[in-house]
Structure formats: C-alpha cells, structure tokens
C-alpha positions as CSV (number, residue, x, y, z in Angstrom):
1,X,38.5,107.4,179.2
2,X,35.9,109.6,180.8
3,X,36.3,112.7,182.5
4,X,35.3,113.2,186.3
5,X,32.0,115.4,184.9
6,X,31.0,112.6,183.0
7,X,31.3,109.9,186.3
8,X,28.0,108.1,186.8
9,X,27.1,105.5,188.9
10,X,26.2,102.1,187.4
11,X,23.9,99.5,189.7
12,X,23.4,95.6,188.1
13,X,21.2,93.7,190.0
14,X,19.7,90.4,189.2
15,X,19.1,86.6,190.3
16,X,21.9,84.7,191.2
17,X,24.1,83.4,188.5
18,X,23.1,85.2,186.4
19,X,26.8,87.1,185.0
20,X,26.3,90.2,186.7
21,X,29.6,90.2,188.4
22,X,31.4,89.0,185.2
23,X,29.7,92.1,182.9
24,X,30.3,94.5,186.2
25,X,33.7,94.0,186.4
26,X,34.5,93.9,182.0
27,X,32.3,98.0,182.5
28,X,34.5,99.1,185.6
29,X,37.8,98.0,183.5
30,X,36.3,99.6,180.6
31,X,35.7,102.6,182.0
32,X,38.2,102.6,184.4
33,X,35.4,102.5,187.4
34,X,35.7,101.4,190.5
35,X,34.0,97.7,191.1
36,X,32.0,96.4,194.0
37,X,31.4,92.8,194.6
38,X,28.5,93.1,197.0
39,X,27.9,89.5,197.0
40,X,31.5,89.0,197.5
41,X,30.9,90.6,200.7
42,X,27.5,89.2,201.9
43,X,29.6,85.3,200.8
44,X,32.7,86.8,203.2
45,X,30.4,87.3,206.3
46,X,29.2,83.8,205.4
47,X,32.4,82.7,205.5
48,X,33.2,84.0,208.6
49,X,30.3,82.7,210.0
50,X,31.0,79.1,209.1
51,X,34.6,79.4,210.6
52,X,33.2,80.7,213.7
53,X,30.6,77.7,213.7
54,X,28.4,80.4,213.9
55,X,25.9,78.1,211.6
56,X,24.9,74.4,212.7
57,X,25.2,71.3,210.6
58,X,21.8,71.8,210.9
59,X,21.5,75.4,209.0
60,X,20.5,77.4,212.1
61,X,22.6,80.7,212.1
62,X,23.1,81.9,215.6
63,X,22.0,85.4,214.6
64,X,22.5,87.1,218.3
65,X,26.5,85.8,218.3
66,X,27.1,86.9,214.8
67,X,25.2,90.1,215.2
68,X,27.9,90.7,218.3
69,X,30.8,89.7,215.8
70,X,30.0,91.8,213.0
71,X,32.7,94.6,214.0
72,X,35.3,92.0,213.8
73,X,34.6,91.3,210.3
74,X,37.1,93.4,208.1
75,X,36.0,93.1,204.7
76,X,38.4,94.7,201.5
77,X,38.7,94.8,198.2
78,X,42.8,94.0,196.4
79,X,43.1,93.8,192.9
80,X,45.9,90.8,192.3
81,X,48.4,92.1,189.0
82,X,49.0,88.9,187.8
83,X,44.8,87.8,187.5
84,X,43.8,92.0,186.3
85,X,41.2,91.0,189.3
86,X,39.5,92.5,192.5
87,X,40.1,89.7,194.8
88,X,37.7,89.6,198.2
89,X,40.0,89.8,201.5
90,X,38.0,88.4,204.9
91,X,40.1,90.0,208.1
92,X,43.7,89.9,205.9
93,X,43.4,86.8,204.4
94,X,42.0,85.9,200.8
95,X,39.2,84.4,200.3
96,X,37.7,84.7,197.0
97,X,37.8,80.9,196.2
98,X,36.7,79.9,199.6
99,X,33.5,82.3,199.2
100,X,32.5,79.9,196.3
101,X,32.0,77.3,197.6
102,X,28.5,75.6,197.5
103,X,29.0,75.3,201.1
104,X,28.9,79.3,201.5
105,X,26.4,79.4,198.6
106,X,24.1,77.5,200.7
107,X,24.1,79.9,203.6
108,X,24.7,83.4,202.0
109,X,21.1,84.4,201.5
110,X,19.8,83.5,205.0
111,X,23.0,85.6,206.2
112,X,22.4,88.0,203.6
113,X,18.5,88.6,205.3
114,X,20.2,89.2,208.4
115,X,18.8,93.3,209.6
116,X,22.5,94.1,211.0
117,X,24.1,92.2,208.0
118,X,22.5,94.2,205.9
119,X,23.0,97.4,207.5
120,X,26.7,97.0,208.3
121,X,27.5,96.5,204.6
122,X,25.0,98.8,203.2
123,X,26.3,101.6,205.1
124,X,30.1,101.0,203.6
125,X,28.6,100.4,200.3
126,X,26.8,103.7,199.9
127,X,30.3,105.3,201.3
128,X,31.9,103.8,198.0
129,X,29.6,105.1,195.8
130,X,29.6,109.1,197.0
131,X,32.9,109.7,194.9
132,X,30.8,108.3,191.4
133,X,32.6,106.2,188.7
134,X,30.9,103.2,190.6
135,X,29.9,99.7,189.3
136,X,28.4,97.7,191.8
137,X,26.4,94.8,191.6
138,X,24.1,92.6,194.0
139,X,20.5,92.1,194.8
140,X,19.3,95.6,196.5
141,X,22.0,98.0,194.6
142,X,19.4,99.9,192.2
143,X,17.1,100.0,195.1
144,X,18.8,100.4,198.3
145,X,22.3,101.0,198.0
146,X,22.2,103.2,194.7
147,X,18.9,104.4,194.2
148,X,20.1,107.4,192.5
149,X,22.2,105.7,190.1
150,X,22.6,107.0,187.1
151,X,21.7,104.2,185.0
152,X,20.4,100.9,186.3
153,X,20.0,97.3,185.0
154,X,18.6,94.0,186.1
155,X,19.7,90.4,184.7
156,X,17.7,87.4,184.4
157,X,18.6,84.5,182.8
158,X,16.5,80.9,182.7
159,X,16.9,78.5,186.1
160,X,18.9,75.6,184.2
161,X,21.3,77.9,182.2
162,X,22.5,79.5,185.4
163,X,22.9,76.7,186.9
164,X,24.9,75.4,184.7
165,X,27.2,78.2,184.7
166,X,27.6,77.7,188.4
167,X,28.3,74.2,187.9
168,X,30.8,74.9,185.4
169,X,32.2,77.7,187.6
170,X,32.3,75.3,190.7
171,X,33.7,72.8,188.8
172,X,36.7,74.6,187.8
173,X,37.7,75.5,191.1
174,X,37.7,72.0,192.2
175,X,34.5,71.5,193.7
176,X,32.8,67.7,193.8
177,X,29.6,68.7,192.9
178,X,26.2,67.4,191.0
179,X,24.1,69.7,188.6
180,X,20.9,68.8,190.7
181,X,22.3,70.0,194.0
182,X,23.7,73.1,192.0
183,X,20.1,73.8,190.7
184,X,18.4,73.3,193.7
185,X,20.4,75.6,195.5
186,X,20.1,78.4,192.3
187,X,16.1,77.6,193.0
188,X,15.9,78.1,196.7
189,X,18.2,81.6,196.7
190,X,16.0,82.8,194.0
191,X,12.7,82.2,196.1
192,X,14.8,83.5,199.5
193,X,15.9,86.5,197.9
194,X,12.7,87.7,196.5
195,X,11.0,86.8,199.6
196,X,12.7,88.2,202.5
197,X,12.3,90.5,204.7
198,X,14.9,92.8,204.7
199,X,15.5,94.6,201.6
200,X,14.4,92.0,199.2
201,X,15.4,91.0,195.4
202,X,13.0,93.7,192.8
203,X,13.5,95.5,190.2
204,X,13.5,99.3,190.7
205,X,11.1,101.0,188.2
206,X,13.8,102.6,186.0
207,X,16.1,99.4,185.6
208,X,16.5,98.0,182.2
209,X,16.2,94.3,181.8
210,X,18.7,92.2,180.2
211,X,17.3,88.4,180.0
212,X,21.1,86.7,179.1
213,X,19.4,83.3,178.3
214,X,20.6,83.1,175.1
215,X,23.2,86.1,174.7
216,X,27.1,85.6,174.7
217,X,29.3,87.7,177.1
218,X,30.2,90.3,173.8
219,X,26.2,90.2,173.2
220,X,25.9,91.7,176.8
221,X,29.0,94.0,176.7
222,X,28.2,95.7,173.5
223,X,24.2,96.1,174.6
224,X,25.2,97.5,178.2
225,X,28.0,99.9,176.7
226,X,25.6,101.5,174.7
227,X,23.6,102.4,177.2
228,X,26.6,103.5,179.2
229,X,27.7,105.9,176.5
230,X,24.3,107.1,175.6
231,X,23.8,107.9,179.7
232,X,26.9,109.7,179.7
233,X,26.5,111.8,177.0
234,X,23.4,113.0,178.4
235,X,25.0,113.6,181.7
236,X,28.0,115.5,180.0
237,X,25.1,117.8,178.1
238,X,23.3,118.6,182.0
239,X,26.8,119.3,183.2
C-alpha cells in the first residue's frame, strides 16, 4: 500500500492486443489505483453508434449526427464484486461484452479518429487523472491524455501472437470467428491508428518499451513493478 505522497500516475499505451489492459488493471489492483479503460470507452461510443445506425453496412460513419449525439453518451466505470472487475457501463446499461465484439472492433478506430470523439473523452480522461494513483491505458495516454505521467510504458507484441490472443479472447465470449478475419482486422487498426489524424498511435520519448512477444503475464508484471517501485521511491525522496 502506498501513501498519497507517493501517488504517481502510470500511462500504458501500445498496439491493439497487445495485454495492456490486462497488465493495467493486475498494477491498479496492486497498488490499489484507480483504472481507466480508455479503449473501453472509445469501443462504448462505437457501440452506441452502431445501435443508433449511426454506421452503414457499408462502414460510412455519419460523423455530423454522431458529433450532435455525443452529450447523450454517458459513459462510467462499475467494478462487479463477484468478477474483482471494472466493468464499462454505455447510458446505464452494461456493455463490456458487447464492446468486444469484432463488430465494434471493426469500427472503433475510425470512431476513435473522430476530432469531437476525441475531445469529449479526453477531456473526462485528463479529469480522472488530476487526483494521481492513476493507471490508464490506450493509444494517446503517455502523449495526450497524461503527458506528465510519472512513468510511462508502451507494448508491442508480434501481428500473429496478438491476434491470436484476440481470437482466443473472442472466442470465449462466444463469438463465430476465423483467425484470418481476426488478423486482418489487428493489421488494419494498427496502420489506422498510427496514421490518423487526430492524436495518433507514438511513443512519447520517455516511454519504456515492453515487446510481450514471448513474455508470460508474471514475466510482464514482475518487469513493470519494478519500474513502478523504483519510480516511486524516487518520487517519495523529491517529496
């Protein structure tokens, strides 16, 4: 348990699949942090935009319509007793396995490029993190949303392996899905994230990398807490 001098902020960014939400949330229970799904929230708006109809069979998003909609899109965080686990709540209702889907995976980076998108959830994202004790995790959080974060680090893992994760992951929650179409869509975020406009996928200069190819989740843990502890007794000697 730390105390509230010792309160950092820790920022994981990384390509999709790549376990950052799944080491994110194993540090925030560790340290007894508070842990924000950013992608959770980015997958909720696509959500909400696919039960709107908001997005066309063919892909088009009607940016304009959902732009207008945005302050009707109530987005929270409730941890569930019986899972131990933050669950993602879309206007009341849960959502966390419909924001799994491959369905919403195919649409969340387009909506995630979206300028008013962005700024909406940025904005309640950077609120989160003023009180410290913070572990959030996305695409732009080192960057963007916690630039001053104490300690930073950024994941990469090989195309195939996280793929295969996301298969696995997809599979257990039901989902009729073929490792090819799983890959294809890892592929195509990966190029869409880097690549667009509005805040893109990078790695802020003082990250550190972890490349999870070949590490198991206590590899991970064990390498990322001791960074942890090392920041924080630097920060406990400043203070």
């Amino acid at each position: 348990m730390t105390s509230v001098k010792t309160k950092i902020n820790i920022a994981i960014d990384g390509y999709s699949s790549c376990g950052k939400s799944t080491i994110a949330k194993s540090l925030a229970k560790e340290l007894n942090y508070v842990y924000i799904d950013s992608g959770a929230m980015y997958r909720a708006v696509a959500l909400y935009a696919l039960q709107h109809n908001l997005i066309q069979p063919s892909g088009a998003i009607d940016e304009a319509a959902l732009e207008k909609a945005l302050d009707m899109v109530l987005i929270n965080f409730r941890y569930n007793t019986e899972t131990g686990q933050n669950e993602t709540h879309l206007n009341g209702m849960n959502v966390e396995k419909e924001i799994r889907t491959l369905q919403v995976s195919n649409h969340v980076s387009r909506i995630a490029g979206m300028k008013a998108v962005r700024q909406k959830l940025v904005k309640i994202q950077k609120r989160i993190a003023e009180g410290k004790g913070v572990v959030m995790d996305g695409r732009d959080i080192g960057t963007v949303v916690m630039p001053d974060a104490e300690l930073k680090f950024f994941m990469v893992a090989d195309a195939r392996v996280r793929a295969q994760r996301r298969y696995d992951e997809l599979r257990s929650y039901g989902s009729d899905v073929q490792f090819e179409e799983v890959l294809g869509n890892v592929s195509s975020r990966d190029e869409y994230d880097s690549s667009r406009t509005h805040d893109p996928l990078r790695m802020a200069p003082d990250a550190i990398i972890i490349n999870n190819t070949a590490l198991t989740l206590d590899e991970q843990f064990d390498f990322v807490m001791n960074h942890v502890k090392r920041k924080m007794e630097d920060v406990s000697n400043v203070v």
